[in-house]
C-alpha positions in Angstrom: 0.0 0.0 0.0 1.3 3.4 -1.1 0.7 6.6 1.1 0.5 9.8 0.0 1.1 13.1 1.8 0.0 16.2 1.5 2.4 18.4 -0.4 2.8 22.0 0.0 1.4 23.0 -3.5 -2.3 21.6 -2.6 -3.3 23.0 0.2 -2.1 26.5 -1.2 -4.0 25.7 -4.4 -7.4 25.2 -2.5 -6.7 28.6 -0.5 -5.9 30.3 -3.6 -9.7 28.9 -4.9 -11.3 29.3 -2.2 -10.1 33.3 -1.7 -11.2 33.4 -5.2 -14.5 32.1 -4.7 -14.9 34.6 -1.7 -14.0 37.3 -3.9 -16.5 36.9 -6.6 -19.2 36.5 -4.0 -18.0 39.9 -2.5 -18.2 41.4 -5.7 -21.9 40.0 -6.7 -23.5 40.8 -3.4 -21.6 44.5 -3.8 -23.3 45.5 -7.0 -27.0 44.7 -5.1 -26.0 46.4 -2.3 -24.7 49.6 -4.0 -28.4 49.0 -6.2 -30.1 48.9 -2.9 -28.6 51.4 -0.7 -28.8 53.7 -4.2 -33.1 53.0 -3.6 -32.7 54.0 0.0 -32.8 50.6 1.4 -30.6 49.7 4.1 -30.5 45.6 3.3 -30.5 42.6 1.2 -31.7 39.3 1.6 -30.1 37.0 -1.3 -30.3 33.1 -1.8 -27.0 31.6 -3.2 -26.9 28.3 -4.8 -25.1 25.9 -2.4 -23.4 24.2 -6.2 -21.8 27.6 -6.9 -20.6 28.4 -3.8 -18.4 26.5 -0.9 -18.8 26.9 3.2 -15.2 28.3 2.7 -16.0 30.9 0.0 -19.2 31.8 2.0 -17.2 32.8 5.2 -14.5 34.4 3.3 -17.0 36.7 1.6 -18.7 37.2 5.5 -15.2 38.1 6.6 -14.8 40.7 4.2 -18.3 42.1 4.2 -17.7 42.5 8.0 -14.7 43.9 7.7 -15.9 46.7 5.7 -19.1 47.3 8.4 -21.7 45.3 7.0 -23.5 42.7 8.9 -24.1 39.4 7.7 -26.6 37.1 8.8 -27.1 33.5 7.7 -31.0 33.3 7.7 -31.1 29.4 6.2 -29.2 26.6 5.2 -30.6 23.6 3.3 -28.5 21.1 1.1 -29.5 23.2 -2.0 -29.3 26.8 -0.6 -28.2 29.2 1.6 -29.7 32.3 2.3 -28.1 35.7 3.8 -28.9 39.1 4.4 -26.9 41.8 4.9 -27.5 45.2 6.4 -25.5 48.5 6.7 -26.2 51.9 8.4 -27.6 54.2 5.6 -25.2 57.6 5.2 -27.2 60.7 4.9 -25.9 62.6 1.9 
């Protein structure tokens, strides 16, 4: 029986996917806040597709959206879907 490790290249490649996956997320959700918050509102509630989207891109994309002041709330989770909403303080202006 052969054994295989784990080399160094792998786990970096799945980071690198999974930042990337983050990313795009962050930059969907942006353009319907920015359409949103453009109409006065100061949420969004969006259902992702649970095939286009990893547990490790979805709490990247949290992570950033928190660390630019937005909260994010995970409202369901079901093997199919997952649905968030996000809400920010409206500026006056």
């Amino acid at each position: 029986m052969i054994i295989t490790g784990v080399n160094a290249s792998q786990p970096r490649k799945n980071a690198d996917e999974s930042a990337y996956g983050a990313i795009n997320v962050v930059q969907q959700l942006s353009q319907l806040i920015d359409a949103s918050r453009k109409d006065g509102q100061n949420s969004i509630t969006q259902t992702l597709n649970r095939k286009n989207i990893s547990d490790t891109a979805l709490k990247g994309a949290t992570s950033i959206l928190e660390d630019r002041g937005y909260n994010v709330e995970r409202l369901t989770t079901t093997p199919v879907h997952v649905t968030v909403k996000i809400t920010w303080q409206q500026t006056k202006g």
